[in-house]
PLY file of the C-alpha trace (Angstrom):
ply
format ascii 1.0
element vertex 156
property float x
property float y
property float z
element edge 155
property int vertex1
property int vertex2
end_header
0.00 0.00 0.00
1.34 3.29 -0.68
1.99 5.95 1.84
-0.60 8.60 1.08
-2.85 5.33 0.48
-2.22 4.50 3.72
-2.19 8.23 5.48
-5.62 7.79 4.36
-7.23 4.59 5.73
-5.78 5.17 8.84
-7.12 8.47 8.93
-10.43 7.05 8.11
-10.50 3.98 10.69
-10.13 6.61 13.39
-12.92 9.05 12.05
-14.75 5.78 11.56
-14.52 4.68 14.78
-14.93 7.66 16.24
-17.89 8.74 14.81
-19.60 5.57 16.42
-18.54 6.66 19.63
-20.13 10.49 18.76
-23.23 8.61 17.69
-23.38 6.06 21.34
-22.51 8.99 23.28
-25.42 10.85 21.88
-27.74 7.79 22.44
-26.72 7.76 25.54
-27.84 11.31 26.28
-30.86 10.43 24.72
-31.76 7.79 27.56
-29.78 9.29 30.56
-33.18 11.40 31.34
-36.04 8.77 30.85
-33.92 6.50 33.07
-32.48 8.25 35.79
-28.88 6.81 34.66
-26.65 7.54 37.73
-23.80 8.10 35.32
-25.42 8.73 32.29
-24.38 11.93 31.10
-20.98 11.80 32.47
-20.54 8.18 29.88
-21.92 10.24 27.29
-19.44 13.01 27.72
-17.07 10.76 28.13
-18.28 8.97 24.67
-18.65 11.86 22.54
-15.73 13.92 23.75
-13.10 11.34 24.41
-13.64 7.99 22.67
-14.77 9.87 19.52
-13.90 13.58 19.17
-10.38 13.11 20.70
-9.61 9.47 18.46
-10.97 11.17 15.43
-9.07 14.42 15.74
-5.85 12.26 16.83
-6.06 9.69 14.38
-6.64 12.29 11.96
-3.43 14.57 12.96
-1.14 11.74 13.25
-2.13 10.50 9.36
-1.30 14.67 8.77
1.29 15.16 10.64
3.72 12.32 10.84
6.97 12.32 9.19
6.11 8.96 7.91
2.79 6.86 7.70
2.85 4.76 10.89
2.58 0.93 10.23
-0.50 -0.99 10.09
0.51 -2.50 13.64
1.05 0.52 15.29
-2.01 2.11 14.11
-4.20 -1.39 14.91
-2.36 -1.02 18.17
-3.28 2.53 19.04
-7.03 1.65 17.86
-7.16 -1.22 20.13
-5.48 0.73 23.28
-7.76 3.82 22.68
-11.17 1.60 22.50
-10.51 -1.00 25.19
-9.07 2.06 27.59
-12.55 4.10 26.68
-14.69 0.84 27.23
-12.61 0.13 30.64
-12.58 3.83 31.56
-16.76 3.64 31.10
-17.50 0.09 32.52
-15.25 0.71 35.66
-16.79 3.88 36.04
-20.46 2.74 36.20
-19.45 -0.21 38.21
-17.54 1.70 40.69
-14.64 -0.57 39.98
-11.76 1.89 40.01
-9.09 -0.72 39.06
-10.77 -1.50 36.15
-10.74 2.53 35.47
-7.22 2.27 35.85
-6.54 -1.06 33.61
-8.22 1.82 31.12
-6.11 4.79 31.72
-3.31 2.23 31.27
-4.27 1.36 27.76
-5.41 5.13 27.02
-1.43 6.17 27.97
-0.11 3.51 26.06
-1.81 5.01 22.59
-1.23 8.48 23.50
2.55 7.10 24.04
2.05 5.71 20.03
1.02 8.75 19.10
3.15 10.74 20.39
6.11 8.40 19.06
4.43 8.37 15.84
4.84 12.64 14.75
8.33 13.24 16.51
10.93 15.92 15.55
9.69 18.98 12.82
7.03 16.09 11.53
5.33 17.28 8.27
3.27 20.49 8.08
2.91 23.58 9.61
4.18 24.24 13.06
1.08 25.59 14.37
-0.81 22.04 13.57
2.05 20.40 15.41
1.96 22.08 18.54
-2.26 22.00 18.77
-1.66 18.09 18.15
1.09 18.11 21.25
-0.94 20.27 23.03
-3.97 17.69 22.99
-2.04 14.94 23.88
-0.62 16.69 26.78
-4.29 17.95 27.99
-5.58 14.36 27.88
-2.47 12.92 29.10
-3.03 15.21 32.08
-6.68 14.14 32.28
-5.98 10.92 32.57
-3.46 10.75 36.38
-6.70 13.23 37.41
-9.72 11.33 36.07
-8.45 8.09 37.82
-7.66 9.58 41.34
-11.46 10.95 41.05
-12.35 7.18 40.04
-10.67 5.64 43.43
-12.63 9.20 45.68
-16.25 8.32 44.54
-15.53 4.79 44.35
-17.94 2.82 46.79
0 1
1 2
2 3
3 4
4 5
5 6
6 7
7 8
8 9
9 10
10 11
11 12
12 13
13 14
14 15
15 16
16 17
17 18
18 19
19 20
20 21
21 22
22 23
23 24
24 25
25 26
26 27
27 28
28 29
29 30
30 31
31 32
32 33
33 34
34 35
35 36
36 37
37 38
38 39
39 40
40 41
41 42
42 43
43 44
44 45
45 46
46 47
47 48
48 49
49 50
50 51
51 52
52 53
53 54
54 55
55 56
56 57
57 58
58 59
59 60
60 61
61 62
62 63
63 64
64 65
65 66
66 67
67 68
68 69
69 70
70 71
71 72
72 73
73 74
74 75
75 76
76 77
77 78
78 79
79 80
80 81
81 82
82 83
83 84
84 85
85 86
86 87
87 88
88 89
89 90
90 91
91 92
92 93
93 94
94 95
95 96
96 97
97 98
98 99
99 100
100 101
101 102
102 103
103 104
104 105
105 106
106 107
107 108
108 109
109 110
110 111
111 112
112 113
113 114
114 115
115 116
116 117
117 118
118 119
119 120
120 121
121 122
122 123
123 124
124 125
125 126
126 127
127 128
128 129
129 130
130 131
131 132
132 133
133 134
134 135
135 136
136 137
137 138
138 139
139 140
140 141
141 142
142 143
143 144
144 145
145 146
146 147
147 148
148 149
149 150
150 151
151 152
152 153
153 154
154 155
């Protein structure tokens, strides 16, 4: 596959995959009301904002902004790490498991790791898209150390 071939699909899995997330999250909102959801609108936050907004718009800078086209593995392990740590971070959450919230931020640090590997050094295109791409990563990977010590406080 060539690269730009491949800048593409990638790009596309993550927007793919993210856009089911946007459309869950929003289902989820849809129901939290009618059913009293004790965590309903904070999983549909979470949904919308993080598993989908945040893996389309990263998936989509990394295929942008990388030097060169990261390899099928590396994006199939990003995908994985990003989508298990979001269905961890939400299932822990509404089970007041906070260990299982961790297992999640785990797996959410190791694709932000990826990704951050993945557009290293001047990477390709303008400097300004580079450092709103760092600065993302650096706002969720600060999230993350905060989100699970509010996991283990409400935790039962």
């Amino acid at each position: 596959m060539n690269s730009e071939r491949m800048r593409g699909t990638s790009a596309g899995t993550f927007r793919a995959i993210g856009t089911a997330w946007i459309i869950s999250g929003g289902l989820v909102a849809a129901v939290t009301g009618p059913l009293r959801l004790e965590h309903g609108s904070w999983a549909a936050a979470y949904q919308v904002l993080v598993a989908g907004i945040a893996q389309s718009a990263l998936g989509a800078a990394q295929s942008a902004l990388a030097p060169q086209p990261p390899s099928r593995a590396t994006v199939v392990t990003e995908l994985v790490a990003w989508n298990l740590g979001s269905v961890a971070v939400l299932a822990g959450t509404v089970l007041g498991a906070p260990l299982i919230v961790d297992a999640g931020g785990v797996l959410l640090v190791v694709a932000l790791a990826l990704l951050i590997r993945t557009v290293r050094g001047k990477g390709e295109g303008p400097a300004w898209a580079l450092w709103m791409y760092r600065i993302l990563l650096v706002v969720i990977l600060t999230s993350i150390p905060i989100g699970l010590t509010l996991a283990h406080l409400r935790a039962p």
